[in-house]
C-alpha positions as CSV (number, residue, x, y, z in Angstrom):
1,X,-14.2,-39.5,-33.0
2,X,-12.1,-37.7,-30.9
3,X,-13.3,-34.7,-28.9
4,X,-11.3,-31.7,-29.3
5,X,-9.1,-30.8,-25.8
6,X,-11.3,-28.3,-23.5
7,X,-9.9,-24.9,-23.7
8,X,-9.8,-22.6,-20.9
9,X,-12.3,-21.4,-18.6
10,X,-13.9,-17.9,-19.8
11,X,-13.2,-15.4,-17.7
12,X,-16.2,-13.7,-15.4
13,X,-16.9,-10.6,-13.7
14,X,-14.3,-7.6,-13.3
15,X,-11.7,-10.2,-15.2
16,X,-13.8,-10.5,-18.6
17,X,-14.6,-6.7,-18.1
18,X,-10.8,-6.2,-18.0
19,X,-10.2,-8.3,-20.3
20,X,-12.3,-7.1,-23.3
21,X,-11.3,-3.4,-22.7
22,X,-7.3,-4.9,-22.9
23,X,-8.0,-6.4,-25.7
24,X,-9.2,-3.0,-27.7
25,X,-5.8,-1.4,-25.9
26,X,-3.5,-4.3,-27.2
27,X,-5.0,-3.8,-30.9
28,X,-5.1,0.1,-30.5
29,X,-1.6,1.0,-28.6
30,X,-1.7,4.4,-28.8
31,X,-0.8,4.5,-25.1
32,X,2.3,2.5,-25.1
33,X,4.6,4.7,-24.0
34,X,2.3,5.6,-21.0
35,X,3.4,3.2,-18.4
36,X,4.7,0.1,-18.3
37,X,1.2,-1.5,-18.5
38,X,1.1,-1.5,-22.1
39,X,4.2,-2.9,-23.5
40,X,3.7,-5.6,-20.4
41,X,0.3,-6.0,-22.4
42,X,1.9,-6.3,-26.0
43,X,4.4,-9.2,-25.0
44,X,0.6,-11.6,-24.1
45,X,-1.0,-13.1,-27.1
46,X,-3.6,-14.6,-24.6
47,X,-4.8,-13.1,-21.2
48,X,-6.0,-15.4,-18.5
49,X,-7.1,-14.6,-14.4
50,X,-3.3,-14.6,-13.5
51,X,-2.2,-11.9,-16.2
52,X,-5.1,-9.4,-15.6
53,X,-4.2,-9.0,-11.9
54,X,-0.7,-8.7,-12.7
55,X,-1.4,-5.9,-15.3
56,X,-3.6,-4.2,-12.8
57,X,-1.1,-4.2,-9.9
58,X,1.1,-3.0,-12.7
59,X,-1.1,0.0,-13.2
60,X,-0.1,3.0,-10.9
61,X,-3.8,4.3,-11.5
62,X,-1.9,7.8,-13.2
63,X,-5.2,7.8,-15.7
64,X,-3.6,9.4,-18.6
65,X,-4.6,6.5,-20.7
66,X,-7.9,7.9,-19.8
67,X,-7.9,11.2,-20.6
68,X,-6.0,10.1,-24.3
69,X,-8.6,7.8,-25.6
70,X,-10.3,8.1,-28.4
71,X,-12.3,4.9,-27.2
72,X,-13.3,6.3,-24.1
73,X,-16.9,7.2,-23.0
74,X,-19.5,8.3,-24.7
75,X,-17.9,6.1,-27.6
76,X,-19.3,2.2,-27.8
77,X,-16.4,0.8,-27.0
78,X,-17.1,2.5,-23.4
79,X,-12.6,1.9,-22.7
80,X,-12.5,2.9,-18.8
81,X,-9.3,1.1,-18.1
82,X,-8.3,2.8,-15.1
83,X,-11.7,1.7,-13.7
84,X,-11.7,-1.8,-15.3
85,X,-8.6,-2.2,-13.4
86,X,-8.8,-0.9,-10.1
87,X,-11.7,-3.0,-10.0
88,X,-9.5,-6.0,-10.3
89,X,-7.0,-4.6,-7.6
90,X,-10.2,-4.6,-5.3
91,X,-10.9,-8.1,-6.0
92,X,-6.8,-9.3,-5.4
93,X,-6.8,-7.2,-1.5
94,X,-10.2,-9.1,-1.2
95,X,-9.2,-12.8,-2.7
96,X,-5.4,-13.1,-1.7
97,X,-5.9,-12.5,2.6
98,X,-6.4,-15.5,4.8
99,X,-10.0,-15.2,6.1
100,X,-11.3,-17.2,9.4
101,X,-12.2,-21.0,9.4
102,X,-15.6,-19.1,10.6
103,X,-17.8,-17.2,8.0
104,X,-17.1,-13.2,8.4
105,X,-16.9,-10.4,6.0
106,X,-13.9,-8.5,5.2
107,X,-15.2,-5.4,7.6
108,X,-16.0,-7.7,10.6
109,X,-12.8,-9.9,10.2
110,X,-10.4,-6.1,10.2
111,X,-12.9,-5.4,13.2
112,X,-12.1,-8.1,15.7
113,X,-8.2,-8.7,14.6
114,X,-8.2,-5.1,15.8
115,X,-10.2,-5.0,18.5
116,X,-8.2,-8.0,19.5
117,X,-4.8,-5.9,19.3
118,X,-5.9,-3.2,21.5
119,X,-7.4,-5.8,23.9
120,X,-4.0,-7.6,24.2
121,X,-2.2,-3.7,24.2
122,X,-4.5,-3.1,27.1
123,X,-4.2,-6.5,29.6
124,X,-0.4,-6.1,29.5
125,X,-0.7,-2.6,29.5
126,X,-2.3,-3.0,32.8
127,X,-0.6,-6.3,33.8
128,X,3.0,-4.4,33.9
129,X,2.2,-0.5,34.7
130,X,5.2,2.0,34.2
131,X,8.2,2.4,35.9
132,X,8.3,5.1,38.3
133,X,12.0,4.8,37.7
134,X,11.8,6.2,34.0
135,X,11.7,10.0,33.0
136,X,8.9,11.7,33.3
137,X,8.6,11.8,29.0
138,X,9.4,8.4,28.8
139,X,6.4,5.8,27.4
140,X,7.8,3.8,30.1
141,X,6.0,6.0,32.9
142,X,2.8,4.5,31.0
143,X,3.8,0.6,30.0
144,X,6.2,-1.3,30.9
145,X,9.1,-1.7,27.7
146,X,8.2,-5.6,27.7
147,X,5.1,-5.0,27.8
148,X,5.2,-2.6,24.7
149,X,6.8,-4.6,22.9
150,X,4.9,-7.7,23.0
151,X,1.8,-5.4,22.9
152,X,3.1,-4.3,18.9
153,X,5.5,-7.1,18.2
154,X,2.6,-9.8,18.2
155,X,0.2,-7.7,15.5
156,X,3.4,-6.6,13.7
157,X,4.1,-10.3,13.3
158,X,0.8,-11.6,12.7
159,X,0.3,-8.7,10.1
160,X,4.0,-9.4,8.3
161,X,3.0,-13.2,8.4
162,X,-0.6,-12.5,6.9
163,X,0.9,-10.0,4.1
164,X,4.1,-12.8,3.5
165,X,1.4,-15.5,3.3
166,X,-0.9,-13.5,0.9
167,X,2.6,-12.0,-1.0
168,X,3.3,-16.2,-1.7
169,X,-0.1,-17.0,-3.5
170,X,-0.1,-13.6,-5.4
171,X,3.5,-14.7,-6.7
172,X,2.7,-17.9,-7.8
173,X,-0.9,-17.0,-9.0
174,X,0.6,-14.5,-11.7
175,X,3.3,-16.4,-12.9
176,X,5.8,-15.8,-11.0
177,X,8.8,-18.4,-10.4
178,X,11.4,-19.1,-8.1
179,X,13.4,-16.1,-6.8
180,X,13.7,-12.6,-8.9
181,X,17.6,-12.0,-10.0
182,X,19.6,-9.1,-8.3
183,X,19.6,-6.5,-11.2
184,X,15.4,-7.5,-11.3
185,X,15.0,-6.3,-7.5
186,X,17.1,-3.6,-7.9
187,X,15.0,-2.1,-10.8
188,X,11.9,-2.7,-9.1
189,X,13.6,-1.0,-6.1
190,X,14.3,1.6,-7.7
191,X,11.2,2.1,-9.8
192,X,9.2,1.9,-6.6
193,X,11.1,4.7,-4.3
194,X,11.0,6.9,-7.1
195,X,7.3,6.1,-8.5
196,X,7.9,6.2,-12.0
197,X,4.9,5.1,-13.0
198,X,3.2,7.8,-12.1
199,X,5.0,10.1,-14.2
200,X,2.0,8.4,-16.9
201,X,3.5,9.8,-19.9
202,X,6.0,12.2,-19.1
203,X,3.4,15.3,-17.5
204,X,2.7,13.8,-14.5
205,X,-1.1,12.0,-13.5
206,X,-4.3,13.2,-14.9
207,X,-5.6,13.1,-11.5
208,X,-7.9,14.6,-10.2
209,X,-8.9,16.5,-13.6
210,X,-8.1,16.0,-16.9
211,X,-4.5,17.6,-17.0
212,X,-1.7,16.1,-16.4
213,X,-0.4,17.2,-12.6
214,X,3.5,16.1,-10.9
215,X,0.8,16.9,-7.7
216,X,-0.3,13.3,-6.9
217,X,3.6,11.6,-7.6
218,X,5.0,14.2,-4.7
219,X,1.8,13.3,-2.3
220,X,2.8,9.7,-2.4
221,X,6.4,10.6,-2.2
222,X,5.9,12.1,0.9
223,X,4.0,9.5,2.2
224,X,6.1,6.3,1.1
225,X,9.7,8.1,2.2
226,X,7.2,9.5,5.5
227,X,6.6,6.2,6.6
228,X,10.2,4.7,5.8
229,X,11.5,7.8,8.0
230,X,9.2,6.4,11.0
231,X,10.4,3.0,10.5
232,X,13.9,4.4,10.6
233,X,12.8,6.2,13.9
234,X,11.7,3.0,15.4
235,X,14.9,1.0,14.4
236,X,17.5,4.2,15.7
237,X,15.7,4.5,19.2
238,X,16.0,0.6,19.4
239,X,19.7,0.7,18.4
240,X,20.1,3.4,20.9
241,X,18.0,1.5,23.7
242,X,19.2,-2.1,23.5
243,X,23.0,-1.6,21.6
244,X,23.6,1.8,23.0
245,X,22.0,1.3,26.6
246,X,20.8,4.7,26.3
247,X,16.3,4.8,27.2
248,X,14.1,7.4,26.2
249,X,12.8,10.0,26.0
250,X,15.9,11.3,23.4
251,X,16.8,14.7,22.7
252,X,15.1,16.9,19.9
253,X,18.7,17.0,17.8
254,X,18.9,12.9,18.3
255,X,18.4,10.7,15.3
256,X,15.3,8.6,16.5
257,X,13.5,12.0,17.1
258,X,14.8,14.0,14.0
259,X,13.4,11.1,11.2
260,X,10.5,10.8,13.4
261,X,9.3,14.1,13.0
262,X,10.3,14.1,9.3
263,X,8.7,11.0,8.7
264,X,5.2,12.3,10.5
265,X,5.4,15.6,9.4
266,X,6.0,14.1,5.7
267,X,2.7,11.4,6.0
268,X,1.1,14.5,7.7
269,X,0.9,16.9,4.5
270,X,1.1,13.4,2.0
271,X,-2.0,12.2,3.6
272,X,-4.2,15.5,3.8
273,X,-2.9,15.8,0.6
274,X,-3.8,12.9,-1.1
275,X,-7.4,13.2,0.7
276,X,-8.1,16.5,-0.8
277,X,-6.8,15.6,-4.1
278,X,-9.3,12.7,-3.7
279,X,-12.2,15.4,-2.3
280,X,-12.1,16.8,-5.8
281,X,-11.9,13.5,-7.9
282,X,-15.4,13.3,-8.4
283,X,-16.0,12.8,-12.4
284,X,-17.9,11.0,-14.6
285,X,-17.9,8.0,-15.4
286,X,-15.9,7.4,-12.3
287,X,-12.3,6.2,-13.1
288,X,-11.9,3.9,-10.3
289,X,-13.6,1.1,-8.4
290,X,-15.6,2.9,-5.6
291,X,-15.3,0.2,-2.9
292,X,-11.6,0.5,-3.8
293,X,-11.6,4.0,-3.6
294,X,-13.1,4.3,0.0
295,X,-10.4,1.5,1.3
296,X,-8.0,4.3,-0.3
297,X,-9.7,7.3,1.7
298,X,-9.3,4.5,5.1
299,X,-5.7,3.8,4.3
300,X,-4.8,7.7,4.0
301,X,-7.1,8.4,7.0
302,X,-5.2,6.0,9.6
303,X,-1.6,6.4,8.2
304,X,-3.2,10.7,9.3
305,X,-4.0,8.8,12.2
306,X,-0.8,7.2,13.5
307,X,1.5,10.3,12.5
308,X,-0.8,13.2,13.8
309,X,-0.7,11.2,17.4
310,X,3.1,10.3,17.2
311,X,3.9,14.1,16.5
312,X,2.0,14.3,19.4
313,X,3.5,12.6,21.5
314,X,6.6,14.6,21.2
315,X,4.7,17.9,21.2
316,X,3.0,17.1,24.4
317,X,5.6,15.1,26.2
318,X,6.2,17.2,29.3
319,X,2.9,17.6,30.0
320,X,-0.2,16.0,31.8
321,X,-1.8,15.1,28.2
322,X,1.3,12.9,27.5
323,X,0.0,9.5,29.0
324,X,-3.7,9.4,27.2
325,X,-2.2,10.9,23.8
326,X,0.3,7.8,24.1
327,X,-2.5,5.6,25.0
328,X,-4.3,6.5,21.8
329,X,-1.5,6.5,19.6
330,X,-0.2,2.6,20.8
331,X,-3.9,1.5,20.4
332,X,-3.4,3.3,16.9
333,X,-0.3,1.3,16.1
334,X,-1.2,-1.8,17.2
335,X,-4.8,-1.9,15.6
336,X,-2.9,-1.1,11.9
337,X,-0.3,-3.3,12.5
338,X,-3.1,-6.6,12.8
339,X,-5.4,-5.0,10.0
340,X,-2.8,-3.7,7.8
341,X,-3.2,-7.2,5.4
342,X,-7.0,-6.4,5.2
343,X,-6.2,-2.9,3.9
344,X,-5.4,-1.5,0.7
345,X,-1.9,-1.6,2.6
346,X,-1.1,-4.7,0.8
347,X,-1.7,-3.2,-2.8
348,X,1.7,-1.9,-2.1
349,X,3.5,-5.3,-1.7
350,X,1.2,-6.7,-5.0
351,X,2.5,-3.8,-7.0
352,X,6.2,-4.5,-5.7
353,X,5.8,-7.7,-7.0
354,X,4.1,-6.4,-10.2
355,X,7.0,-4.5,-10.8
356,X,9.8,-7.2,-10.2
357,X,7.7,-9.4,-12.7
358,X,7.7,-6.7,-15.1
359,X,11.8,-6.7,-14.9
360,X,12.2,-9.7,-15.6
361,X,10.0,-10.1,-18.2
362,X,11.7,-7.3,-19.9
363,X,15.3,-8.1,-19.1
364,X,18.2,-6.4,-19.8
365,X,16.5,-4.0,-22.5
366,X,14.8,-2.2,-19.8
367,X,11.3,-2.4,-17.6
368,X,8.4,-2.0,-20.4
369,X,10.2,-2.6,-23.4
370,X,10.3,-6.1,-25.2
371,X,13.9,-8.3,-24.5
């Protein structure tokens, strides 16, 4: 007799926890028109490991589903989704990173690749001094230019590298294949710079309450276009350095100095935003993994970091306060650049990808609807 062909593996932990709560939503579908979660959830007969994460990387975390169910607690069924899958999130920023040959938790492997940055910011930083040639604002009075830029070029490409690496195995893991079309990455583009999934459906987030806010959508806003203003910074006082010949320090009505202070001044009130959004997002049950939810608070808390110190660097830059404010905010920059893929940084490249999926899933009808 023949034995019948060995199905797969049940799922375990935060997946079969997602999964039975997914299930209930799939036969319920009052939230469908939500987010994109739940008609991505409708076109799956079957949900395995690969699936769940992409669903969950899907999920912008606006928790209206939440505050709509008729499932939720105190009923049996006990539907938490937001929590079910933020708790799978926290697993992929744990599962998907490289760790080292040598046993280390996640804190103590973040601990040394940073310490290590700063180490290797401080040798050359010493090694090759300042110029006594540059102006007296100029971060060349403190380290040398090739100095500085080995000092954040090596974490910046160890972190890309790390994130590219971890990017790869996400990809593949969920399903995806080969190389997204044109129209696909443009719709993800464009869902992601405007965050429309955090409109949940059509009010805004139920976050931190129970009514529906446009509050936590601007926050990020401010942070996602702050931090692409900084990058532009970094790229226009490059172009004006090595293309233009022209070294710092630049003007204040110059373009590396005028997207700089937008882009801080933007992460500034998205951050401290965000943090006291999340001050007051105490409720219960709690709708969202709380080991995921402290990476969230670190995240917002060092992106503070890196763009109160940069605005101060401008701020101060004719004084005697210049040099160790610059000092702090290199160490800064070069300690997130080598722990940025051990941070809930790299949520943001898993939900890009989350998004492109989604696209083409959907086709040409449009993200979340069936093609």
């Amino acid at each position: 007799m023949t034995e019948p062909a060995a199905g797969p593996a049940p799922l375990a932990g935060v997946f079969a926890a997602a999964e039975r709560q997914l299930v209930i939503c799939n036969a319920c579908r009052y939230c469908e028109g939500y987010c994109a979660v739940f008609p991505a959830l409708e076109r799956r007969l079957e949900l395995a490991a690969g699936d769940i994460t992409h669903l969950a990387d899907l999920c912008h975390d606006c928790r209206d589903c939440y505050t709509a169910c008729m499932y939720a607690p105190p009923h049996e069924f006990a539907i938490n989704l937001p929590a079910a899958l933020s708790a799978v999130r926290g697993h992929t920023c744990d599962e998907y990173p490289p760790r080292p040959p040598w046993p280390a938790s996640r804190r103590a492997t973040m601990a040394v690749t940073g310490l290590a940055a700063i180490a290797v910011l401080a040798v050359l930083g010493g090694a090759a001094g300042g110029s006594g040639q540059a102006a007296a604002a100029s971060p060349y009075r403190v380290i040398a230019y090739p100095a500085l830029l080995v000092a954040a070029g090596l974490p910046a490409a160890w972190g890309a590298a790390v994130m590219a690496w971890s990017a790869a195995r996400y990809w593949r893991d969920t399903g995806g294949r080969g190389l997204a079309s044109p129209r696909v990455l443009l719709a993800a583009l464009s869902q992601a710079a405007t965050l429309r999934n955090l409109r949940g459906g059509g009010a805004g987030c139920a976050y931190p309450g129970d009514e529906p806010s446009a509050a936590r959508r601007r926050l990020h806003g401010l942070v996602a276009w702050g931090f692409a203003a900084c990058v532009a910074s970094t790229v226009a006082a490059a172009i004006s350095q090595d293309i233009a010949g022209d070294p710092p320090p630049y003007p204040v009505l110059s373009a590396p100095v005028l997207l700089g202070v937008a882009g801080g001044a933007g992460m500034v009130a998205g951050c401290a935003g965000l943090l006291a959004l999340r001050r007051v997002a105490h409720t219960e049950p709690a709708r969202e993994d709380p080991a995921l939810a402290r990476r969230g608070r670190a995240l917002l808390a060092g992106l503070l970091t890196l763009a109160v110190t940069g605005l101060l660097t401008l701020v101060l830059r004719d004084t005697a306060a210049f040099a160790p404010v610059l000092a702090v905010h290199l160490a800064a920059v070069v300690a997130c650049f080598a722990i940025a893929p051990y941070t809930k940084f790299t949520h943001a490249v898993f939900r890009f990808l989350a998004l492109v999926r989604d696209n083409a899933e959907a086709g040409p009808a449009g993200p979340g609807r069936a093609p």
